[in-house]
Backbone atoms as SQL, in Angstrom:
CREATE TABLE atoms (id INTEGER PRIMARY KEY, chain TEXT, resi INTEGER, resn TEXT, atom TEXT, x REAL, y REAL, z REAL);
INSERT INTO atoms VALUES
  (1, 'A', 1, 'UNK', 'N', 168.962, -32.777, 67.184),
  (2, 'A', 1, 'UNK', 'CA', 167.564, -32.758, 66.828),
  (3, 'A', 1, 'UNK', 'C', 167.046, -31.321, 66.767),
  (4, 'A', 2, 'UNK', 'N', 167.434, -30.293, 67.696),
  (5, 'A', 2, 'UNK', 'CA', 166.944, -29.212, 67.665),
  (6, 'A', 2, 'UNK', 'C', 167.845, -28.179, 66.376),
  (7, 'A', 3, 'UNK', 'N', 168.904, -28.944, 66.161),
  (8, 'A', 3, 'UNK', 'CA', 169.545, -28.609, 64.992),
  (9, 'A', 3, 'UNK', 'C', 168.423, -28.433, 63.486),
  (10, 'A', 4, 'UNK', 'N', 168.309, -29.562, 63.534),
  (11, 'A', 4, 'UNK', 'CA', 166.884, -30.331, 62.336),
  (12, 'A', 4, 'UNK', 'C', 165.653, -29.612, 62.732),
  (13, 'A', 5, 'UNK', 'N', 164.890, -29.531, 63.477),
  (14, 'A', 5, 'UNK', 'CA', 163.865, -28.259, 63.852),
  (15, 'A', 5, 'UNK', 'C', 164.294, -27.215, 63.023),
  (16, 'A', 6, 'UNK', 'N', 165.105, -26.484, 63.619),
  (17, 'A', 6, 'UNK', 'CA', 165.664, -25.053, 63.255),
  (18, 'A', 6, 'UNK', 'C', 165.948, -24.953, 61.878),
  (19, 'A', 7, 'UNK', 'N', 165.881, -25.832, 61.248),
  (20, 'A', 7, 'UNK', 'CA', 167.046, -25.746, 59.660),
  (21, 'A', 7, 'UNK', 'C', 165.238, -25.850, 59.096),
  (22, 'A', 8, 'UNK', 'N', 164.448, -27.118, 59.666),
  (23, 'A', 8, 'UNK', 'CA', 163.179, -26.546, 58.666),
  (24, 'A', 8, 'UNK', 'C', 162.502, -25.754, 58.989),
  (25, 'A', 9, 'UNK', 'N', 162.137, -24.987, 59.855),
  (26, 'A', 9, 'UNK', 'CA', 161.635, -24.005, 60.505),
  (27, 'A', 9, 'UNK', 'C', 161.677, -23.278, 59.599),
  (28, 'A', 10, 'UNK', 'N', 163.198, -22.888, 59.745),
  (29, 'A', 10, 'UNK', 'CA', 163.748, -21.398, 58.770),
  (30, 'A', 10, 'UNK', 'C', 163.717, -21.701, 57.358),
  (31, 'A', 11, 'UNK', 'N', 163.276, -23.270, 56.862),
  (32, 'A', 11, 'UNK', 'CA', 163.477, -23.361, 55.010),
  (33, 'A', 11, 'UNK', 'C', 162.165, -22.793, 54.793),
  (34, 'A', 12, 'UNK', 'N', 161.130, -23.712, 55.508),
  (35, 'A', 12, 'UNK', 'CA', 159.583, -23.215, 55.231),
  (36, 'A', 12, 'UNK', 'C', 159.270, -21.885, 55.682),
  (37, 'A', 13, 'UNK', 'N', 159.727, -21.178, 56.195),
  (38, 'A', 13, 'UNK', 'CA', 159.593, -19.649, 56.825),
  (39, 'A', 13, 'UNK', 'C', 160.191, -19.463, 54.962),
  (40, 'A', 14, 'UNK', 'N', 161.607, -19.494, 54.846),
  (41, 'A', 14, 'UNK', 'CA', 162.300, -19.142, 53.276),
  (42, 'A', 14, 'UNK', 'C', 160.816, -19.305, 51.876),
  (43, 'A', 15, 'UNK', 'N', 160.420, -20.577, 52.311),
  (44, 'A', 15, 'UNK', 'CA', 159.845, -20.970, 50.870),
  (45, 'A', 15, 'UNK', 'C', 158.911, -20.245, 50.388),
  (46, 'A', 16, 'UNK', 'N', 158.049, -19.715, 52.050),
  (47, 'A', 16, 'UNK', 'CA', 156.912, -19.202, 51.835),
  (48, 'A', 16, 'UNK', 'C', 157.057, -17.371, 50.815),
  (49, 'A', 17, 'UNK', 'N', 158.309, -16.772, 51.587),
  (50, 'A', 17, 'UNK', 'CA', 158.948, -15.436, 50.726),
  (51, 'A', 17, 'UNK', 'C', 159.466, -15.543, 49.359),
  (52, 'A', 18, 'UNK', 'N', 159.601, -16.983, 49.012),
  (53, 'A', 18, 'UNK', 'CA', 159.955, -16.997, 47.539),
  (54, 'A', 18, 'UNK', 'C', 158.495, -17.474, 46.605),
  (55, 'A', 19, 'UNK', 'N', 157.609, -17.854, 47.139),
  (56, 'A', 19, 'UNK', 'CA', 156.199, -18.394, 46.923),
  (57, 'A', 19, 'UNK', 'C', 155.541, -16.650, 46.596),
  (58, 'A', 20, 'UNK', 'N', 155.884, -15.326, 47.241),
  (59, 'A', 20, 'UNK', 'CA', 155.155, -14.919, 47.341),
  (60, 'A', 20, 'UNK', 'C', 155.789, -13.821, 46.495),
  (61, 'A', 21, 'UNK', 'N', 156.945, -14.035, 45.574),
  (62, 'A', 21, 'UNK', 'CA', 157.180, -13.428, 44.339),
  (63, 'A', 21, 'UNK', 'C', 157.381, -11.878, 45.150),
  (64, 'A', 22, 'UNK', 'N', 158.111, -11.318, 44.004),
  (65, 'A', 22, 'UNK', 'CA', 158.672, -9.910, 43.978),
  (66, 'A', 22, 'UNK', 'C', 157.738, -8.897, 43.722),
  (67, 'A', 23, 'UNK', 'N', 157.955, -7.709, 44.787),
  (68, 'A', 23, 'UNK', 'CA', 156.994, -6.513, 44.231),
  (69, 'A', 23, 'UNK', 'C', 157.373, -5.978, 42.927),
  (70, 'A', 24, 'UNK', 'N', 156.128, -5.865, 42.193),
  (71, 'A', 24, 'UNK', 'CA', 156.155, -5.390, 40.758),
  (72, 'A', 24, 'UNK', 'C', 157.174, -4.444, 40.753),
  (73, 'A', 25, 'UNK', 'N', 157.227, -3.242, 41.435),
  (74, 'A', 25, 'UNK', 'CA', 157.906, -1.796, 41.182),
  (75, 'A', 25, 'UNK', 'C', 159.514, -2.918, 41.340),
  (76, 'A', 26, 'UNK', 'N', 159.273, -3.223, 42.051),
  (77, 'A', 26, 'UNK', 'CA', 160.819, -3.696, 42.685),
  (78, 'A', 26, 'UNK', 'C', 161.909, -4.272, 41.367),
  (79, 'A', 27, 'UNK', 'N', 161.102, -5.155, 41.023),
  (80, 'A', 27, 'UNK', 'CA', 161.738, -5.993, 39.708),
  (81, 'A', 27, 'UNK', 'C', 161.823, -4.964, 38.343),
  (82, 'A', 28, 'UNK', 'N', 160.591, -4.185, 38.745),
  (83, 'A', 28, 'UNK', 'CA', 160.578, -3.067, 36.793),
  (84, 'A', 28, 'UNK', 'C', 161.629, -2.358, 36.827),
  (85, 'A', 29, 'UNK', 'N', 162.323, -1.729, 38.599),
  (86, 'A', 29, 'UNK', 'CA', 163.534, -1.189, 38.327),
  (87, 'A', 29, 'UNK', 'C', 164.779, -2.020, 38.087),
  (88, 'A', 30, 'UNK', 'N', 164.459, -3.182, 38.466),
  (89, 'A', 30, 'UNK', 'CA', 165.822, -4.162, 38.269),
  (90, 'A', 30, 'UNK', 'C', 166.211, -4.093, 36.862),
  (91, 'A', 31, 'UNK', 'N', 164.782, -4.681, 35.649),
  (92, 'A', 31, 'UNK', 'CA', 165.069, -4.833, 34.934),
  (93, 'A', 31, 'UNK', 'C', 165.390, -3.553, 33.784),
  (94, 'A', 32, 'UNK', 'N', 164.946, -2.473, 34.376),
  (95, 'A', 32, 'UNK', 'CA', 165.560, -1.134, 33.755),
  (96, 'A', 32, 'UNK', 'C', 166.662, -0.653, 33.771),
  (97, 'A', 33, 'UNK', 'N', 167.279, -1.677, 34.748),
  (98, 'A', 33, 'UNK', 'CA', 169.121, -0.903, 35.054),
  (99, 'A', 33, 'UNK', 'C', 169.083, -2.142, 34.234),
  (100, 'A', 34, 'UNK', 'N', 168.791, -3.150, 33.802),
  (101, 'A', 34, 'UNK', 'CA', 170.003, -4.437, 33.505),
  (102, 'A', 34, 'UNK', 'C', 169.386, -3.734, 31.653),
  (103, 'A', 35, 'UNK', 'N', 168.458, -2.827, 31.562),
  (104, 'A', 35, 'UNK', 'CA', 167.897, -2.685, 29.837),
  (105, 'A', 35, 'UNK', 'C', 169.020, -1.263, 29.501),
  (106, 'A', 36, 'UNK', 'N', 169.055, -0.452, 30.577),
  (107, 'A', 36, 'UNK', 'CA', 169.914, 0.681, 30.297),
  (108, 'A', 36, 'UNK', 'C', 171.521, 0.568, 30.490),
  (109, 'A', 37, 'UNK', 'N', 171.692, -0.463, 31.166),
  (110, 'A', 37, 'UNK', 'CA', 173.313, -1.055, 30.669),
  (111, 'A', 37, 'UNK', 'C', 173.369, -1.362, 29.498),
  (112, 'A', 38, 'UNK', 'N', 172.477, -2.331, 28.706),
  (113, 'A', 38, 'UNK', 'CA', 173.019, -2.510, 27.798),
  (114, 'A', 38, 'UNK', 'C', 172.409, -1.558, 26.850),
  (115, 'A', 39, 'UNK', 'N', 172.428, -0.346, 26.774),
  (116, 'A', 39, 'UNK', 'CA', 172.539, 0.767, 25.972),
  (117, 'A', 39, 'UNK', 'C', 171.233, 1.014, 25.649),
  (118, 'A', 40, 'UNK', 'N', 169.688, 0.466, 25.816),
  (119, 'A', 40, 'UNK', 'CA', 169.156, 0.439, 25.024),
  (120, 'A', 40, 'UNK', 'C', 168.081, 1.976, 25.521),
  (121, 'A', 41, 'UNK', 'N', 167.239, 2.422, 24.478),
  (122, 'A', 41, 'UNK', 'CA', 166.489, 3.426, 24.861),
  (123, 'A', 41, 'UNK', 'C', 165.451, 3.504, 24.230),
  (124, 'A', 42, 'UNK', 'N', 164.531, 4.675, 24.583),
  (125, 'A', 42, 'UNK', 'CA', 163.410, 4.561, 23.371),
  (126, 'A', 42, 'UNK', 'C', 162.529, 3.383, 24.270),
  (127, 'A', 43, 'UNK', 'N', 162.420, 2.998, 25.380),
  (128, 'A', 43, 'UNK', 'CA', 161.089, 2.114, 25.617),
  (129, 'A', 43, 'UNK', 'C', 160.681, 1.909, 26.444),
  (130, 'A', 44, 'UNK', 'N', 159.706, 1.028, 26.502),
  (131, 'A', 44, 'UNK', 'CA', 158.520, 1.667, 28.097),
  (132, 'A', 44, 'UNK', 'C', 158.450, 0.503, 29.026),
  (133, 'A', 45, 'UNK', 'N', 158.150, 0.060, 30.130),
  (134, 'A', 45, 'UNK', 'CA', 158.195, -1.044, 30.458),
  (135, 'A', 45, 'UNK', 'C', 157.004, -0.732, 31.574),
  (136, 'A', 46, 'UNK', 'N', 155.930, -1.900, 31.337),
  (137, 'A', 46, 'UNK', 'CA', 154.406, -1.361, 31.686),
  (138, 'A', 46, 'UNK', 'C', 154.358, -2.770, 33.127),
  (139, 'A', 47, 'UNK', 'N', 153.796, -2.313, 34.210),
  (140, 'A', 47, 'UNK', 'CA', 153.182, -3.448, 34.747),
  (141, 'A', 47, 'UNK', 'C', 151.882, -3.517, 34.592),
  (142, 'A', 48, 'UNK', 'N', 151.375, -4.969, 34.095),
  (143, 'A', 48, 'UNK', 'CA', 149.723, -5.016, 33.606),
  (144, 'A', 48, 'UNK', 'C', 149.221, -6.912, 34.396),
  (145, 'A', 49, 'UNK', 'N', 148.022, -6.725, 34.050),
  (146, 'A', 49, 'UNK', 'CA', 147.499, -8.752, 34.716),
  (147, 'A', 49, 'UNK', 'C', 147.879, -9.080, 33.889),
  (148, 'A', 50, 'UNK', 'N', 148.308, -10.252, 34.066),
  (149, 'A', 50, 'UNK', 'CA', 148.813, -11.584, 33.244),
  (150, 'A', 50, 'UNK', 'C', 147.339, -11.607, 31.874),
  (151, 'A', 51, 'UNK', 'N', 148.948, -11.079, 30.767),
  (152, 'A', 51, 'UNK', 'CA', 147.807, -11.171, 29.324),
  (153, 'A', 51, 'UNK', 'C', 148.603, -12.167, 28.613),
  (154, 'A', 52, 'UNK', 'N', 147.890, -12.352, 27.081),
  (155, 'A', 52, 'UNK', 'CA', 148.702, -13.157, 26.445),
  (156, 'A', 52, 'UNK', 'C', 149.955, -12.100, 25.430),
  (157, 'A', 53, 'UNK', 'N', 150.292, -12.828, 24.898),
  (158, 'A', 53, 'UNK', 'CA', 151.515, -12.191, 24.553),
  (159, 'A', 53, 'UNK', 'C', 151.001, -11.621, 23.100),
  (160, 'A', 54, 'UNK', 'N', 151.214, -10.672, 22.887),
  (161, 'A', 54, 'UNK', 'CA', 150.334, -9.527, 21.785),
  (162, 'A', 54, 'UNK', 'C', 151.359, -9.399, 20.796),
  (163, 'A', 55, 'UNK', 'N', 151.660, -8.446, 19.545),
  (164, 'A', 55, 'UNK', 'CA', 152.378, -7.897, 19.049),
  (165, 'A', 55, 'UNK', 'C', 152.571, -6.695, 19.393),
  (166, 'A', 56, 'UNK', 'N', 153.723, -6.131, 19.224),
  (167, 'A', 56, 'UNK', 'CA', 153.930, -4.638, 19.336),
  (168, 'A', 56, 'UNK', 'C', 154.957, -4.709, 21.504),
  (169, 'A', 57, 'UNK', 'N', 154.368, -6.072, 21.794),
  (170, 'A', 57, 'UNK', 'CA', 155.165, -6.105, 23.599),
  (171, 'A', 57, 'UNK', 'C', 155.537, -7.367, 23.944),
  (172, 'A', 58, 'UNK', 'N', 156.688, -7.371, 24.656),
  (173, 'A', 58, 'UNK', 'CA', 157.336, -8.566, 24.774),
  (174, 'A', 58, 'UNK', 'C', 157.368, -8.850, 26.161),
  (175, 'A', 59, 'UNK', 'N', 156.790, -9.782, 26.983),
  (176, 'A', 59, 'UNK', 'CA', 156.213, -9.890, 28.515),
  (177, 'A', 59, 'UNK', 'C', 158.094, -10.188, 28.986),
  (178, 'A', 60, 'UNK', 'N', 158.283, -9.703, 29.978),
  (179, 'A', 60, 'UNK', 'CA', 159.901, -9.595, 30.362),
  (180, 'A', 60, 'UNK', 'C', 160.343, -9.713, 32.084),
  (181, 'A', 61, 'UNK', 'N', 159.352, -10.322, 32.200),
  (182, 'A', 61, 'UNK', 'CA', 159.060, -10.713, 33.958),
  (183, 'A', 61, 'UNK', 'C', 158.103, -10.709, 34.553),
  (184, 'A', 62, 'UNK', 'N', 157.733, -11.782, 35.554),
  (185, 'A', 62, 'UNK', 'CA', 156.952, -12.056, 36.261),
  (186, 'A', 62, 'UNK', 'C', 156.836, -11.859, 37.506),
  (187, 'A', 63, 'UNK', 'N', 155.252, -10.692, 38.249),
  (188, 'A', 63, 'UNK', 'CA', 156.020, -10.487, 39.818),
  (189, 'A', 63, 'UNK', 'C', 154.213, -10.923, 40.558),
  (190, 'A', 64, 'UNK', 'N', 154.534, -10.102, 42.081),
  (191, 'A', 64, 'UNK', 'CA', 153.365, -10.897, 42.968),
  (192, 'A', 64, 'UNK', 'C', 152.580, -12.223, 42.766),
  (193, 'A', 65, 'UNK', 'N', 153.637, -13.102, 42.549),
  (194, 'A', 65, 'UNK', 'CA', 153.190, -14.538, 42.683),
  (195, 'A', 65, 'UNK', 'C', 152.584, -14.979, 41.848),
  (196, 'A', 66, 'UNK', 'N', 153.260, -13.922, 40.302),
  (197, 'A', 66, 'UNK', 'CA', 152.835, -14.436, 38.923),
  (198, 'A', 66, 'UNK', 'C', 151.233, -14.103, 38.362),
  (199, 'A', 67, 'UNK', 'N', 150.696, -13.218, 39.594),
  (200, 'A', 67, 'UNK', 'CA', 149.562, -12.389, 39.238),
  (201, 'A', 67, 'UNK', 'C', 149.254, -11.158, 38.278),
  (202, 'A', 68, 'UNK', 'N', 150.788, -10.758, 38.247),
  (203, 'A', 68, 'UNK', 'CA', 150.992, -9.401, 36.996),
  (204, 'A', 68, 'UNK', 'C', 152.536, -10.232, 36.481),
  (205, 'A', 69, 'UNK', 'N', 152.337, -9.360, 34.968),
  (206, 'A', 69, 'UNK', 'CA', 153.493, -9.289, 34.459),
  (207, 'A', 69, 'UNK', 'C', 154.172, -8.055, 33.636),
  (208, 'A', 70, 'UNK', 'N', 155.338, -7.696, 33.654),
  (209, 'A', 70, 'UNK', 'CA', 155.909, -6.456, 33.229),
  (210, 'A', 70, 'UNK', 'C', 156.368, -6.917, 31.521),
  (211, 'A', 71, 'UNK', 'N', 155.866, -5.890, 30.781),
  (212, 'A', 71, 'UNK', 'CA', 155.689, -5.735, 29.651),
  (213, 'A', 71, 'UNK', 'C', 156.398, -4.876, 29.018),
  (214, 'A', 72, 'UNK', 'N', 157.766, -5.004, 27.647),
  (215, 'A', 72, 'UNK', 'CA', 158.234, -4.341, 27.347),
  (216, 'A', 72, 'UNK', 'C', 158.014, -3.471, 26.190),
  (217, 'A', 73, 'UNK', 'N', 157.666, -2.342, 25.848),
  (218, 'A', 73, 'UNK', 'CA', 157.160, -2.017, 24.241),
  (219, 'A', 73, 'UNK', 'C', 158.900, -0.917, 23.667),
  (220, 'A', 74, 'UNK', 'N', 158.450, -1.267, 22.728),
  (221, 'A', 74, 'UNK', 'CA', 159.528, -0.577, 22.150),
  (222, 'A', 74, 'UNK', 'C', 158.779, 1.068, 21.557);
């Protein structure tokens, strides 16, 4: 029983850190190493509030609990 305690304890302790989304900076560098592996250059990658999707930028992740999103322009 104290097995079963402990296992939800620690899921809902888990759920609440995945509820509360990635720091912006954190993810813009993720996704800058996974944009500069694959060769690419020439572009900017902006964190801004959740806009709609424009021409000219392509929204490329979502961070702080989906309150901003990182924006790619070429």
């Amino acid at each position: 029983m104290k097995r079963v305690l402990l296992a939800v304890g620690l899921l809902s302790m888990a759920g609440g850190a995945f509820a509360a989304g990635k720091p912006c900076e954190e993810l813009k560098s993720e996704i800058a190493a996974k944009i500069d592996a694959n060769g690419a250059s020439g572009y900017t990658l902006e964190v801004v509030d959740n806009v709609t999707p424009d021409e000219g930028f392509q929204v490329v992740g979502s961070c702080e609990g989906g309150t901003k999103a990182i924006v790619y322009k070429r």
